[in-house]
Backbone and ligand atoms as CSV (ligand in chain L), in Angstrom:
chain,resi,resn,atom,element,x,y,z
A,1,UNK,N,N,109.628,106.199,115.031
A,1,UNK,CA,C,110.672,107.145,115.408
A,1,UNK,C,C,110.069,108.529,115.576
A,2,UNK,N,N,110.967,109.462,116.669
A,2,UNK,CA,C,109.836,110.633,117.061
A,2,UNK,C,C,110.227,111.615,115.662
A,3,UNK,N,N,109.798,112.720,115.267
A,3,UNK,CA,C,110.272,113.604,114.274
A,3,UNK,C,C,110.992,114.483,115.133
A,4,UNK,N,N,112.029,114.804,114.173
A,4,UNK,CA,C,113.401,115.869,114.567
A,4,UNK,C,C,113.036,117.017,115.326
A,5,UNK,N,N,111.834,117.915,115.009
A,5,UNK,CA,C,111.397,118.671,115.694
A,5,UNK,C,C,111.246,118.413,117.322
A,6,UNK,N,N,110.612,117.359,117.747
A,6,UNK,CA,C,110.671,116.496,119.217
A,6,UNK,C,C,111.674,116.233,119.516
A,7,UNK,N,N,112.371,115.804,118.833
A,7,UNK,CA,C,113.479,115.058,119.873
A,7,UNK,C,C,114.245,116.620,120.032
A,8,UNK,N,N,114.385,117.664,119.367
A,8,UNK,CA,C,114.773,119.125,119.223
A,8,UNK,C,C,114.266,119.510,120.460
A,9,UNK,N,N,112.954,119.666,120.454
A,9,UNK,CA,C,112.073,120.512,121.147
A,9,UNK,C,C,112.459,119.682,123.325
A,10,UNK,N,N,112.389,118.470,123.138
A,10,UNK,CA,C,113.032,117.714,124.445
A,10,UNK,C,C,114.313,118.218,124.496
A,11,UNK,N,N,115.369,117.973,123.799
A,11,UNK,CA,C,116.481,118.406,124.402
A,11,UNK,C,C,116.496,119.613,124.782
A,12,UNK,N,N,116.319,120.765,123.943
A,12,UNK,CA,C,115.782,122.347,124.697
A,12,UNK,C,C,115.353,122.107,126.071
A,13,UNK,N,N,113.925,121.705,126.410
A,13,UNK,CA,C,113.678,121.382,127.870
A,13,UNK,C,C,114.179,121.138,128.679
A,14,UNK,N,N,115.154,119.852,127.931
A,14,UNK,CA,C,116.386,119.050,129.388
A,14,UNK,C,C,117.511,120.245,129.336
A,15,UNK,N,N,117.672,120.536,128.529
A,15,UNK,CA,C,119.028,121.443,128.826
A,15,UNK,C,C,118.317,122.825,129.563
A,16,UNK,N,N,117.059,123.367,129.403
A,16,UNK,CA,C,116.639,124.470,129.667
A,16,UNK,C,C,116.864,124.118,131.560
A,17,UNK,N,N,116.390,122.591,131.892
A,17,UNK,CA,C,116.138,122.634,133.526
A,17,UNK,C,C,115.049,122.997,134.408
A,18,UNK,N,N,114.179,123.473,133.825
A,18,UNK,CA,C,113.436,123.930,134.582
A,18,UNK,C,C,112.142,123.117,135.055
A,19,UNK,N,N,111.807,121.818,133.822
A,19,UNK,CA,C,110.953,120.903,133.889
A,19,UNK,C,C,111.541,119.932,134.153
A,20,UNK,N,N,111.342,118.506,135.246
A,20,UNK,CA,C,112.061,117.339,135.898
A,20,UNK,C,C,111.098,116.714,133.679
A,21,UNK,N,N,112.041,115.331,133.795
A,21,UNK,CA,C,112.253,114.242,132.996
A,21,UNK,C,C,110.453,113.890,132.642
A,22,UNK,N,N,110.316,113.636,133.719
A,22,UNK,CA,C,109.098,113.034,134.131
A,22,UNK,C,C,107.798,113.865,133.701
A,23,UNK,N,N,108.077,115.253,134.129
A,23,UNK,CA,C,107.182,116.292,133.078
A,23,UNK,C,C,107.214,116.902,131.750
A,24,UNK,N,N,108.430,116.197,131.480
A,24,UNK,CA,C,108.793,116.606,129.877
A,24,UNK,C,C,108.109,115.328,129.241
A,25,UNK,N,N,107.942,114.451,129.689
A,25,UNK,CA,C,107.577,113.079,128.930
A,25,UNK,C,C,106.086,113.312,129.152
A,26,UNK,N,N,105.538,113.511,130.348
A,26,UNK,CA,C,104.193,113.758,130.165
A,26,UNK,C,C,103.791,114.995,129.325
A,27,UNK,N,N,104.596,116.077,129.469
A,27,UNK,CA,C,104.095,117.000,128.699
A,27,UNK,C,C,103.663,116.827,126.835
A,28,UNK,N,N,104.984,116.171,126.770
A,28,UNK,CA,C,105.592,115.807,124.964
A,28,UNK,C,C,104.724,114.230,124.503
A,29,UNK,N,N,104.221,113.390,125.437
A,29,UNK,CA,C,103.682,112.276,125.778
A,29,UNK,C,C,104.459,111.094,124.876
A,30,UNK,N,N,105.958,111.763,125.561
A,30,UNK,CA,C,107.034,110.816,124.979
A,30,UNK,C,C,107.539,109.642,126.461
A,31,UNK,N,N,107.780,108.700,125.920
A,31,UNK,CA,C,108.450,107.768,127.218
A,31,UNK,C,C,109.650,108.544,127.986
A,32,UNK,N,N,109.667,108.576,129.345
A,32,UNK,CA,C,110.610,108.703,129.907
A,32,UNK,C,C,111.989,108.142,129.686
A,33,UNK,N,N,112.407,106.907,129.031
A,33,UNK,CA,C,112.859,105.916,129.170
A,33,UNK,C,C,113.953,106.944,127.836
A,34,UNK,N,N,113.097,108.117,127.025
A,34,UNK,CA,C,113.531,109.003,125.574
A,34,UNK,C,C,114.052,109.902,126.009
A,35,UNK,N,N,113.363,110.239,127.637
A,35,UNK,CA,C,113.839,111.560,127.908
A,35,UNK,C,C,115.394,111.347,128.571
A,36,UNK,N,N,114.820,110.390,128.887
A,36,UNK,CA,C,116.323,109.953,129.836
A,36,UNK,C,C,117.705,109.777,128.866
A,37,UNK,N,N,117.226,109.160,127.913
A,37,UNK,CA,C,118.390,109.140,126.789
A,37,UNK,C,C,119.056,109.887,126.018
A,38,UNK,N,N,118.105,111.023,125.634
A,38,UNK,CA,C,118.823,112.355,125.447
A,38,UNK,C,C,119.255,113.484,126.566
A,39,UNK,N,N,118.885,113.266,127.484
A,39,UNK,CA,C,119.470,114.055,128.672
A,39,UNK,C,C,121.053,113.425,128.832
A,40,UNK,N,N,121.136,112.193,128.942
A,40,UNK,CA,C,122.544,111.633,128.827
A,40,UNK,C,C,123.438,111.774,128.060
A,41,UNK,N,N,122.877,111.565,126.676
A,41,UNK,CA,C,123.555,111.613,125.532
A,41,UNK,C,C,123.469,110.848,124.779
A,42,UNK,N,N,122.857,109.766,125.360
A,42,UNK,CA,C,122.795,108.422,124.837
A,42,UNK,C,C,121.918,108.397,123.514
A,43,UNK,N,N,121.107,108.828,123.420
A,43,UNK,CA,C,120.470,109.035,122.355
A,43,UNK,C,C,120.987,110.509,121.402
A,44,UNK,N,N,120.896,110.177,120.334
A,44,UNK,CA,C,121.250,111.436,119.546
A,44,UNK,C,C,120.094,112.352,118.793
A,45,UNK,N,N,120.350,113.228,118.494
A,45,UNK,CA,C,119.221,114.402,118.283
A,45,UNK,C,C,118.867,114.035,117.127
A,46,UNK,N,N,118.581,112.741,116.569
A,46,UNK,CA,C,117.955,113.101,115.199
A,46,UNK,C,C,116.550,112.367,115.174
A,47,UNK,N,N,115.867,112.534,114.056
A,47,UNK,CA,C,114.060,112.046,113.996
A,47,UNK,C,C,113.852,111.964,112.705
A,48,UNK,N,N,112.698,110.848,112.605
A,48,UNK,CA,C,112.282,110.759,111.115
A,48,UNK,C,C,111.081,111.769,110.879
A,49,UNK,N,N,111.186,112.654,109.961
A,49,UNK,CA,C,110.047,113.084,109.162
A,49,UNK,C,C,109.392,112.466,108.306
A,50,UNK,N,N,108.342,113.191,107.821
A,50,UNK,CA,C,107.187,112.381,106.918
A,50,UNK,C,C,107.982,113.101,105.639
A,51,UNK,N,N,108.212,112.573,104.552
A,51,UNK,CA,C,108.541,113.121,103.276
A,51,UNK,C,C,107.677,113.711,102.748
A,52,UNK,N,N,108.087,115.051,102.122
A,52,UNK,CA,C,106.883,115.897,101.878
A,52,UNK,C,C,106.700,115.061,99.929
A,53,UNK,N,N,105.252,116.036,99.576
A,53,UNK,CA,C,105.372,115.438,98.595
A,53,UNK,C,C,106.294,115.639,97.188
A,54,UNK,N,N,107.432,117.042,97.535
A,54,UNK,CA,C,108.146,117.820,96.662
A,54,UNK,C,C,109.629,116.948,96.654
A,55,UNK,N,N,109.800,116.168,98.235
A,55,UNK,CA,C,110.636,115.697,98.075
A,55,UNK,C,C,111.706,114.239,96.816
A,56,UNK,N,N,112.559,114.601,96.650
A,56,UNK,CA,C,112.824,113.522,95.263
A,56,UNK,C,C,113.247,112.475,95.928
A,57,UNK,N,N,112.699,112.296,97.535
A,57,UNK,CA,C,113.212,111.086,98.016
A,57,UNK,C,C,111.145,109.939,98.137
A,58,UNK,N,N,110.627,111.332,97.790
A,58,UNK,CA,C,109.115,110.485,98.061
A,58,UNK,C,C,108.828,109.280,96.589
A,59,UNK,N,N,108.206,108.310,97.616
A,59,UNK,CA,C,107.643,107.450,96.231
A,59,UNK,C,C,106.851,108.270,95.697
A,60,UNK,N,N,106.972,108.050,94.001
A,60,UNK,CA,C,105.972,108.619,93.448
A,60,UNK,C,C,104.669,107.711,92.640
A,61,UNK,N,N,104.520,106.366,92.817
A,61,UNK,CA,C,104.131,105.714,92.947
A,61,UNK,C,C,103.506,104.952,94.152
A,62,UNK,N,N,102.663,103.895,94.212
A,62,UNK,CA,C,102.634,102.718,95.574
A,62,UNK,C,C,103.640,101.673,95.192
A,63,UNK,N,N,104.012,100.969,95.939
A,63,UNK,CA,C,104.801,99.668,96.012
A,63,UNK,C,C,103.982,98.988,95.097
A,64,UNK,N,N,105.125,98.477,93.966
A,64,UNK,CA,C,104.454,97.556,93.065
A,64,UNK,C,C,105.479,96.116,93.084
A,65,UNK,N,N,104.653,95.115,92.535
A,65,UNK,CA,C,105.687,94.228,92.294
A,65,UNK,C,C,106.713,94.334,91.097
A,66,UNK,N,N,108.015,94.088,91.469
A,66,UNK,CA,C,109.468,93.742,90.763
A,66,UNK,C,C,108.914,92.580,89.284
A,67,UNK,N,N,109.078,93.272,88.312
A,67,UNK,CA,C,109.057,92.197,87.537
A,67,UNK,C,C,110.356,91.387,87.267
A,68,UNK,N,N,111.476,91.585,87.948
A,68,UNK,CA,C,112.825,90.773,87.718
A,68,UNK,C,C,112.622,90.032,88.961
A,69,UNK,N,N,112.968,90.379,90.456
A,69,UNK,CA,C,113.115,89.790,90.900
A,69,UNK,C,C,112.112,89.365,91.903
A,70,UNK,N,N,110.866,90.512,91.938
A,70,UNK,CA,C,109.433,89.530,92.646
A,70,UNK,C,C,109.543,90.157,93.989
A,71,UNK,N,N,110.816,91.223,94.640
A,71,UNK,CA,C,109.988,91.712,95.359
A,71,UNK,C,C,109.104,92.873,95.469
A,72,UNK,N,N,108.373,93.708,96.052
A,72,UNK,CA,C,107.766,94.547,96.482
A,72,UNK,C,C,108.305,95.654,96.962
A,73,UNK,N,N,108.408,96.581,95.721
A,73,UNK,CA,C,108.849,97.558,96.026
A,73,UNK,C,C,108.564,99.050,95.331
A,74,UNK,N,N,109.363,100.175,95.438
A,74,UNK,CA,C,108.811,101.298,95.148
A,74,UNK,C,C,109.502,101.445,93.223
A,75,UNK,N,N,109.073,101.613,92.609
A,75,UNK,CA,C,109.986,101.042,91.285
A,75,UNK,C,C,110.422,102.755,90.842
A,76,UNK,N,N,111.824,102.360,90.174
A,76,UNK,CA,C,112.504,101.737,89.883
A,76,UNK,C,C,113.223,100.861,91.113
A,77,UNK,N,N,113.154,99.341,90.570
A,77,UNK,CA,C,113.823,98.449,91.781
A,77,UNK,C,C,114.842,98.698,92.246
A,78,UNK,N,N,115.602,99.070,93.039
A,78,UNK,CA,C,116.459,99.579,93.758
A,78,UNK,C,C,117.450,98.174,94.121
A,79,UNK,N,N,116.692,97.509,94.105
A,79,UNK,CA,C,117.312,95.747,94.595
A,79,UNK,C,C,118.068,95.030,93.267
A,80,UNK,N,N,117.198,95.377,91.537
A,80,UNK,CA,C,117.737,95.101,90.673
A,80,UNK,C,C,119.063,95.834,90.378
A,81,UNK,N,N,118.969,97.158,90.250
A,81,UNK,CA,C,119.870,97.641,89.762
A,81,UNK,C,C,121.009,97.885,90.424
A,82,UNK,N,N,121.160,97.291,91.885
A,82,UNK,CA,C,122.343,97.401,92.808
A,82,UNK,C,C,122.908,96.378,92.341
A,83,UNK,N,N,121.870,95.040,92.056
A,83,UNK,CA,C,122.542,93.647,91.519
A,83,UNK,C,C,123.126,93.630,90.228
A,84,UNK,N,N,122.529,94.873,89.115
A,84,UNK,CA,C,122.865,94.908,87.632
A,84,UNK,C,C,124.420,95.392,87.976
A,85,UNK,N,N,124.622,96.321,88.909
A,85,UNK,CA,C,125.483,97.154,88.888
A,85,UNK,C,C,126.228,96.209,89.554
A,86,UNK,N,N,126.446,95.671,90.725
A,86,UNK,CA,C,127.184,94.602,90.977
A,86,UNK,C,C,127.828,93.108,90.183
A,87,UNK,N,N,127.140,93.158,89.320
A,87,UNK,CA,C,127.381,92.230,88.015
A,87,UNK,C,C,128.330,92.937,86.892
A,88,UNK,N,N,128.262,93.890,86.772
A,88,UNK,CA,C,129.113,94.982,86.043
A,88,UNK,C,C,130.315,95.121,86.353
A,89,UNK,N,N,130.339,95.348,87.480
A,89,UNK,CA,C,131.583,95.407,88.396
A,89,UNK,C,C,132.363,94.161,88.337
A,90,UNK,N,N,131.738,93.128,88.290
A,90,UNK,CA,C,132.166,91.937,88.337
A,90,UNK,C,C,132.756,91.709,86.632
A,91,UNK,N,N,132.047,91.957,86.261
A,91,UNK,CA,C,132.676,91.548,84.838
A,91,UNK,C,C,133.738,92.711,84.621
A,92,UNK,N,N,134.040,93.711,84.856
A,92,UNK,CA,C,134.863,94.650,85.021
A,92,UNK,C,C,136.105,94.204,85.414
A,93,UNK,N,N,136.143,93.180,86.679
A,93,UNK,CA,C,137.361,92.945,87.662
A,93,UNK,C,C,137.473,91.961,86.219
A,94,UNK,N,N,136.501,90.517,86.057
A,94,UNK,CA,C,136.980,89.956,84.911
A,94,UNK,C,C,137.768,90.093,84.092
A,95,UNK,N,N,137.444,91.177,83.188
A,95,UNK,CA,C,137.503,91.353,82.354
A,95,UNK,C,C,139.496,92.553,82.510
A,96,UNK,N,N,139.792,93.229,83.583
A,96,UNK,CA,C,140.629,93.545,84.095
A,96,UNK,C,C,141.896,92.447,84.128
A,97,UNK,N,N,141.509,91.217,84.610
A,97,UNK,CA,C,142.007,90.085,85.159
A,97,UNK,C,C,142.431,89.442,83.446
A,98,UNK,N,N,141.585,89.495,82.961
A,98,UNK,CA,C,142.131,88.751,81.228
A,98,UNK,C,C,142.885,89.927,80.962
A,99,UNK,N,N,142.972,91.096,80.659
A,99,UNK,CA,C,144.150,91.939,80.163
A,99,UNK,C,C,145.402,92.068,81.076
A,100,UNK,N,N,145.498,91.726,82.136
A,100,UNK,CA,C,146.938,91.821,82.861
A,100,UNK,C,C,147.294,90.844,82.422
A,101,UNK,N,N,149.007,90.666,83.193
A,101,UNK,CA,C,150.302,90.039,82.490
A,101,UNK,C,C,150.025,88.929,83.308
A,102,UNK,N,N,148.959,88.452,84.581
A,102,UNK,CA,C,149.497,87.274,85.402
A,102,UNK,C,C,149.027,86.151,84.180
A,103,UNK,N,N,150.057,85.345,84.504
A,103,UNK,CA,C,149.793,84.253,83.735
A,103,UNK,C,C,148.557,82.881,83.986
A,104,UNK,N,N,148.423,83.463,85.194
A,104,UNK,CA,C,147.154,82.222,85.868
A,104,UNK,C,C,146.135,82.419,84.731
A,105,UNK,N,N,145.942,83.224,84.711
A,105,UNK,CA,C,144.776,83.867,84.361
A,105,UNK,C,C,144.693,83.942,82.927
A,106,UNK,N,N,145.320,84.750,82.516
A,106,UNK,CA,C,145.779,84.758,81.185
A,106,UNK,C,C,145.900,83.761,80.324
A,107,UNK,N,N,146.269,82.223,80.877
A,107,UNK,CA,C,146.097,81.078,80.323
A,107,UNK,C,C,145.115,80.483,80.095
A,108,UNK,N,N,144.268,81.131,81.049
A,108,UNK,CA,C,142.874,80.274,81.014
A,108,UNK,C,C,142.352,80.868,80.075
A,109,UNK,N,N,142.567,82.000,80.316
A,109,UNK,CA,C,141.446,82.815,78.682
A,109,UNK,C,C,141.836,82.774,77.646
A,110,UNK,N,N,143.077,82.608,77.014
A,110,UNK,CA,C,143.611,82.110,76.091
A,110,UNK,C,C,143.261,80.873,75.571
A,111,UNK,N,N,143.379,80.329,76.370
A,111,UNK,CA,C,142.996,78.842,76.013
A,111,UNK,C,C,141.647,78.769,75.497
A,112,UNK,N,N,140.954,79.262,76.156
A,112,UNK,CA,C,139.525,79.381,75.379
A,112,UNK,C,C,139.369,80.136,74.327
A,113,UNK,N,N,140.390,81.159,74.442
A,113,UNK,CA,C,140.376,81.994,72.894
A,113,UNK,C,C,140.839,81.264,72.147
A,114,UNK,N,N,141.907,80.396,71.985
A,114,UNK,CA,C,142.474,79.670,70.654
A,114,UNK,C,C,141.141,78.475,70.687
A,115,UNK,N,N,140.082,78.232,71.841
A,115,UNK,CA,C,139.680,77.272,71.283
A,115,UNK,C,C,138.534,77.779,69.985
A,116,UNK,N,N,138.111,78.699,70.546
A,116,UNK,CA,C,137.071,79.462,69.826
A,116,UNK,C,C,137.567,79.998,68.350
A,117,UNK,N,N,138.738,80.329,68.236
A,117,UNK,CA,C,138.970,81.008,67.158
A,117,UNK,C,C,139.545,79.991,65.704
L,1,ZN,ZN,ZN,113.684,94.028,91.348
């Protein structure tokens, strides 16, 4: 992806007019096919930057392996704890579902409570 500054610095050009498509792409030694897309509209003005190293979005580590779930990634696993947190939630609705009045429900957990107790 080009950085924000480029795709910035092209649209200026196309809107400026004064350079055809074709010399903005050779100039910027971006594809025509980019220039053409933001001259339209079709493409939108944004670009990836390199994360600096101050940023709190940079790894501060290399990709290591997941000791839960094995993949490869920047740790803290980002993959575990969406799943911890999705499990939470879940026992939440659960656990929601045994304190209301419906009786579906309520029977079933009961039932296991008198068996247990
Ligand atoms: Zn993981």
């Amino acid at each position: 992806m080009l950085p924000t500054a480029l795709v910035h610095e092209i649209d200026r050009l196309v809107r400026e007019g004064k350079l055809s498509q074709r010399q903005i792409a050779a100039q910027l030694n971006v594809s025509r096919g980019t220039i053409s897309a933001i001259a339209r509209g079709r493409r939108g003005l944004y670009g990836k930057d390199p994360l600096d190293d101050n940023s709190p979005l940079a790894p501060a580590s290399p990709p290591a392996r997941c000791p839960h779930c094995g993949y490869r990634v920047y740790l803290p696993c980002i993959v575990c704890r969406t799943r911890a947190h999705r499990q939470r939630l879940r026992l939440l609705v659960l656990l929601a579902a045994t304190n209301s009045s419906r009786p579906r429900t309520t029977s079933l957990f009961n039932r296991d409570a008198k068996r247990s107790a």
